[in-house]
C-alpha positions in Angstrom: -23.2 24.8 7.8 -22.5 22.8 10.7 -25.8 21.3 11.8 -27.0 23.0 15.5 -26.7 20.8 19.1 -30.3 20.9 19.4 -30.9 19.5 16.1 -28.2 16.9 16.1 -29.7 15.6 19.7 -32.2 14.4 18.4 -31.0 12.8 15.3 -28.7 11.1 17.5 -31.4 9.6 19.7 -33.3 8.2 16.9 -30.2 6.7 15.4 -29.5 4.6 18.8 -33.5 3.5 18.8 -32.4 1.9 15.4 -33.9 4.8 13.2 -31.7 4.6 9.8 -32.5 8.2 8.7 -31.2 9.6 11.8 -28.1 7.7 11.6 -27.7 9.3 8.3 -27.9 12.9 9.7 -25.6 12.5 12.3 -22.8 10.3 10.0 -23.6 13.9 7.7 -23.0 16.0 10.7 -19.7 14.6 12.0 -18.0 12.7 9.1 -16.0 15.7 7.5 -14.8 16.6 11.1 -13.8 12.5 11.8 -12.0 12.7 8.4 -9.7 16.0 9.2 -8.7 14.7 12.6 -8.0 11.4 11.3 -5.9 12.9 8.4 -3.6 14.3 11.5 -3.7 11.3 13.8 -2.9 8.9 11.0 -2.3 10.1 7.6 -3.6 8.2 4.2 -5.0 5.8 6.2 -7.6 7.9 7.4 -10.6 6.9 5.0 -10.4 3.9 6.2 -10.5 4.4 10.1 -12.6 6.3 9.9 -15.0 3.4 8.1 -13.7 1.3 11.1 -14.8 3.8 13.2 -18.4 4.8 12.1 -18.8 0.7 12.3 -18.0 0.7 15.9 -20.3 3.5 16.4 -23.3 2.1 14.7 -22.7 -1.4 16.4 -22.2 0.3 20.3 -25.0 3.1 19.0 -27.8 1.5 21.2 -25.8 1.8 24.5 -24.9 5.5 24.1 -26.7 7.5 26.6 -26.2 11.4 26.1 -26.5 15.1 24.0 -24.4 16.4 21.2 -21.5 17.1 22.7 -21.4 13.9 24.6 -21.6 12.0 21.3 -18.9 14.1 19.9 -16.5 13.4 22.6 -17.7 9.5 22.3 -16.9 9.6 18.5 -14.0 11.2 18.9 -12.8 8.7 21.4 -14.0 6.0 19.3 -11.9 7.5 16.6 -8.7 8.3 18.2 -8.2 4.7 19.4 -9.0 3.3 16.4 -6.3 5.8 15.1 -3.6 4.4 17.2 -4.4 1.2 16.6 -3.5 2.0 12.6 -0.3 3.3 13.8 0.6 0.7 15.6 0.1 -1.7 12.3 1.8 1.0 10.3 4.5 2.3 13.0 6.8 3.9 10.0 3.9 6.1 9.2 4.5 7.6 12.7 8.1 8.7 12.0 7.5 11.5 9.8 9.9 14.8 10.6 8.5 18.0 12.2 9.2 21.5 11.5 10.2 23.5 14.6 9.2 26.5 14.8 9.6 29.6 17.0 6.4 31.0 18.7 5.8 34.4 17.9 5.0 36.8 20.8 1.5 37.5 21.4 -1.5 35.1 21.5 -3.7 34.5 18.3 -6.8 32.1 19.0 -7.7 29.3 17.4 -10.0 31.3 15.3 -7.9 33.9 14.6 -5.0 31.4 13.3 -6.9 27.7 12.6 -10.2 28.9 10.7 -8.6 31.8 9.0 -6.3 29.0 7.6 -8.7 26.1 6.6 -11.6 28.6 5.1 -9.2 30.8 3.2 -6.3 29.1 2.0 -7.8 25.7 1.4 -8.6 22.3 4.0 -5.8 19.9 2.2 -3.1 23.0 2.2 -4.1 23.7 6.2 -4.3 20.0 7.1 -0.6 19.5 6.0 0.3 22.6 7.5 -1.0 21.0 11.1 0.5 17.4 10.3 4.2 19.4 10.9 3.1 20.0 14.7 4.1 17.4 16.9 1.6 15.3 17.5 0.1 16.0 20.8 -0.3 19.8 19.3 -1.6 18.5 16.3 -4.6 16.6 18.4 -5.4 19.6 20.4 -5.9 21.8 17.7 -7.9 19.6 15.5 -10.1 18.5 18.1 -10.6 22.0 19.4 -11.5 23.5 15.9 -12.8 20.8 13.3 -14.8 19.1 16.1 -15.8 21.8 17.7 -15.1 20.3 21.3 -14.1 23.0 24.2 -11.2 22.2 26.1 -13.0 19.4 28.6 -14.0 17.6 26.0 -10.8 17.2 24.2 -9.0 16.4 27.6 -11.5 13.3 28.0 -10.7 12.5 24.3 -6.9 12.8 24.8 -7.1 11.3 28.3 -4.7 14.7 29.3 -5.9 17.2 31.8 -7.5 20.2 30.5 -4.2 22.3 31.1 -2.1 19.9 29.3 -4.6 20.5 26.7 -4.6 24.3 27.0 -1.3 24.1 26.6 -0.6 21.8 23.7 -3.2 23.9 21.6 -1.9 27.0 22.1 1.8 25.7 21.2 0.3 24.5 18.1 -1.7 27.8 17.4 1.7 29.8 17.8 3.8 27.2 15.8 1.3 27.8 13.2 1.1 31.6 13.5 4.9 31.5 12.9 5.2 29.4 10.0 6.4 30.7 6.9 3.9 29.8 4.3 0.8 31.0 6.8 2.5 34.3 7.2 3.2 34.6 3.6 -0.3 33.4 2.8 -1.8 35.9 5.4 0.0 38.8 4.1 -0.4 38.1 0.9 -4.4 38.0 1.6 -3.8 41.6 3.2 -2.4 43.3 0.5 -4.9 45.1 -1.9 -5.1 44.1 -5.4 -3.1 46.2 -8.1 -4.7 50.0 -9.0 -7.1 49.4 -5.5 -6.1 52.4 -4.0 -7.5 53.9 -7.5 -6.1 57.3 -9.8 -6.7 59.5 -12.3 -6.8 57.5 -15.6 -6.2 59.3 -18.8 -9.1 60.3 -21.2 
């Protein structure tokens, strides 16, 4: 269970007085979520950024002035740039080909289409499934459902205006919708399992 603003806060404020066992909650809290989105932003190498980026955080900690969701859209900064700068080392790693898809009519949420995915069908088969989005969508998304950030945030994370945001996510969410294995994986999820619609069985 994803640990609650108002118990995160706090952790977070003791962690930048220098307390060790509130950095430790917080690093809990957030590190599956810095992991995902740095699995889109930069592949393989993400283990490793996100060491770099925990690092930064615990040396710039002190200076942080702010709630839960100001921290989050600070890591996630922290993280994203750190990102890039990976790519930039690694510039092949960033010319991967991308599925295009048609959008399907209608709008699913992120909910609906995102955390349907990831919960039921498995994070490592859902994460690759987001890496075929172009990139921008690919941000968007994982920013707006692994790290839980509403659509302000992830604009000051992206540097992008919150309708450039609005609109990247919801591309990605119908790209996804549409592909071919979620559809297949969704409808296979719907059907019921053999002899569940029941009978008469012989004596």
């Amino acid at each position: 269970m994803p640990l609650p603003d108002e118990d995160l806060t706090p952790a977070i404020r003791a962690a930048a007085g220098g307390d060790a066992a509130g950095f430790t909650i917080v690093w809990r809290a957030l590190q599956p979520a810095v992991l995902r989105y740095l699995h889109v932003v930069c592949g393989d190498a993400a283990d490793d950024v996100a060491s770099e980026t925990w690092l930064q955080v615990s040396r710039d900690l002190p200076m942080f002035r702010g709630d839960a969701t100001a921290f989050r859209v600070w890591l996630f900064r922290i993280a994203r740039h750190r990102g890039i700068d990976e790519n930039r080392r690694a510039w092949r790693r960033r010319e991967e080909p991308r599925d295009t898809v048609e959008p399907p009519d209608g709008g699913d949420t992120v909910h609906d289409v995102v955390l349907d995915v990831i919960e039921r069908f498995g994070t490592e088969w859902a994460l690759g499934l987001i890496n075929t989005l172009p990139p921008d969508q690919a941000e968007a998304v994982m920013l707006r459902v692994v790290a839980g950030l509403d659509v302000a945030g992830t604009a000051k994370v992206l540097g992008k205006r919150p309708g450039a945001v609005r609109v990247a996510a919801m591309r990605g969410l119908r790209r996804l919708a549409a592909h071919p294995q979620v559809r297949s994986a969704r409808s296979a999820q719907a059907e019921p399992p053999t002899g569940a619609l029941g009978g008469d069985c012989d004596a």
